[in-house]
C-alpha positions as CSV (number, residue, x, y, z in Angstrom):
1,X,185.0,108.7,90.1
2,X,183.8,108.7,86.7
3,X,180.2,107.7,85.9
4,X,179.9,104.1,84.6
5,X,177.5,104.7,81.5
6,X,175.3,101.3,81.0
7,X,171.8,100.9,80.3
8,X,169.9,97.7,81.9
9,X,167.6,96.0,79.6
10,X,165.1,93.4,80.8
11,X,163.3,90.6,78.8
12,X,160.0,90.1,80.7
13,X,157.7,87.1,79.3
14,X,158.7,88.1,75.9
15,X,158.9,92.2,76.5
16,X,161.7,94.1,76.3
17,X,162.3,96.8,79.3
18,X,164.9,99.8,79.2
19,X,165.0,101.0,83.0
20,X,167.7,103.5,82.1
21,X,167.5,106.0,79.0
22,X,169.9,108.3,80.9
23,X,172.8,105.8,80.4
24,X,172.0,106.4,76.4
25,X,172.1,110.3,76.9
26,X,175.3,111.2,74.9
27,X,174.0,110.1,71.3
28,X,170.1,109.4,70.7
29,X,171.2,108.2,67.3
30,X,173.4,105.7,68.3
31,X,171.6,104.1,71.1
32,X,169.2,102.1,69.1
33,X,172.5,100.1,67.8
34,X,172.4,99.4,71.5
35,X,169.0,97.8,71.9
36,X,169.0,95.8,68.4
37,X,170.6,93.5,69.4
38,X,168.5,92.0,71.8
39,X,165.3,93.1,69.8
40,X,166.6,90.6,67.3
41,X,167.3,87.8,69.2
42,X,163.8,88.5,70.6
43,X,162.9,88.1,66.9
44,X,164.3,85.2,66.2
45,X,163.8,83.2,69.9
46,X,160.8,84.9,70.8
47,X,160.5,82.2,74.1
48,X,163.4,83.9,75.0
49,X,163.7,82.9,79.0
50,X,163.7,85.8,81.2
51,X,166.7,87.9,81.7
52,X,168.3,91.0,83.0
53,X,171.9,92.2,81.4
54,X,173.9,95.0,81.8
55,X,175.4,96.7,78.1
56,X,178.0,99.4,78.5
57,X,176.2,102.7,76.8
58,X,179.9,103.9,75.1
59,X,182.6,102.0,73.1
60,X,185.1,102.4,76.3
61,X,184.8,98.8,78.1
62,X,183.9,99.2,81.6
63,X,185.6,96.2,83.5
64,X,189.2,96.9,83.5
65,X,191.3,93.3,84.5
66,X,195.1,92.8,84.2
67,X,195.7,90.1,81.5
68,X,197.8,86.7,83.3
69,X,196.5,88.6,86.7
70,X,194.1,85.5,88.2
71,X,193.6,88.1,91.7
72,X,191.3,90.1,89.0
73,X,188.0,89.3,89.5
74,X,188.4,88.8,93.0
75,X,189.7,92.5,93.2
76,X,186.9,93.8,91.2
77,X,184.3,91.5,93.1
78,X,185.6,93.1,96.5
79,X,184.8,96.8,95.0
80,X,181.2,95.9,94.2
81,X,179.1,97.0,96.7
82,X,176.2,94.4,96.4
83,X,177.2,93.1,99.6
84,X,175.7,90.0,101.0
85,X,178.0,87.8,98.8
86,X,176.2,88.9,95.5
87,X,178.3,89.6,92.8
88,X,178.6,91.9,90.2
89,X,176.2,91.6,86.7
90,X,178.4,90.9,84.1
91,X,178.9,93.6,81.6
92,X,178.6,93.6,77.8
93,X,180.2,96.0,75.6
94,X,181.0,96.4,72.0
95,X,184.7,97.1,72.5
96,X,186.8,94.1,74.0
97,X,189.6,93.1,74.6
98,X,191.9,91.2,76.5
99,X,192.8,94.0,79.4
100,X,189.0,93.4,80.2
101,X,186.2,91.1,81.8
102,X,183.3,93.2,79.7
103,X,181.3,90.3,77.4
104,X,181.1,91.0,73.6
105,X,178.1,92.5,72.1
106,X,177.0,92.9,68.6
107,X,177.7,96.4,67.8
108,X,174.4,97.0,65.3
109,X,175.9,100.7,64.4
110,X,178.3,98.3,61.7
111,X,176.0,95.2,61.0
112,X,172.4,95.9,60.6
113,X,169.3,93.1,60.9
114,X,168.3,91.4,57.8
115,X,164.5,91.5,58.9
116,X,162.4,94.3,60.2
117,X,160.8,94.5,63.5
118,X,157.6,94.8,63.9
């Protein structure tokens, strides 16, 4: 099995928490195009209701589906070892496409912030 590089990132009362660098190992320079997009939104909404996503740490999407397949997510849900009927956190990525379930996310690397961050 391959490892499944994603980074959780948490908005806590209006903080922003990264509980996995390791998923952003591969390219230290890169991985801030990771993590602008949510400081920006932050920025912009900052009562920004609490939240916990899941963004893929590479370009490669991570939930693979069979397009016209509607047994897809049920197949992936059965894999997910949550158990106890939970199912799995969605996954954003900046690479989608229509052989996936990932969710879109701003790819900053491209399309940089208009305003600084303090």
């Amino acid at each position: 099995a391959s490892a499944m590089y994603c980074q959780r990132m948490q908005v806590y009362e209006g903080s922003l928490y990264l509980t996995d660098y390791a998923a952003i190992f591969f390219d230290r320079h890169y991985a801030p195009a990771r993590i602008m997009p949510i400081l920006e939104t932050l920025r912009r909404h900052p009562k920004l209701p609490n939240l916990d996503i899941v963004v893929a740490g590479n370009d490669e999407p991570r939930v693979p589906a069979i397009p016209g397949d509607r047994q897809s997510w049920s197949r992936t849900c059965s894999r997910w070892p949550g158990g106890g009927g939970a199912l799995p956190p969605a996954v954003f990525a900046p690479t989608v496409n229509r052989g996936v379930m990932d969710l879109p996310w701003v790819d900053f690397a491209w399309c940089f912030p208009m305003a600084s961050h303090s």
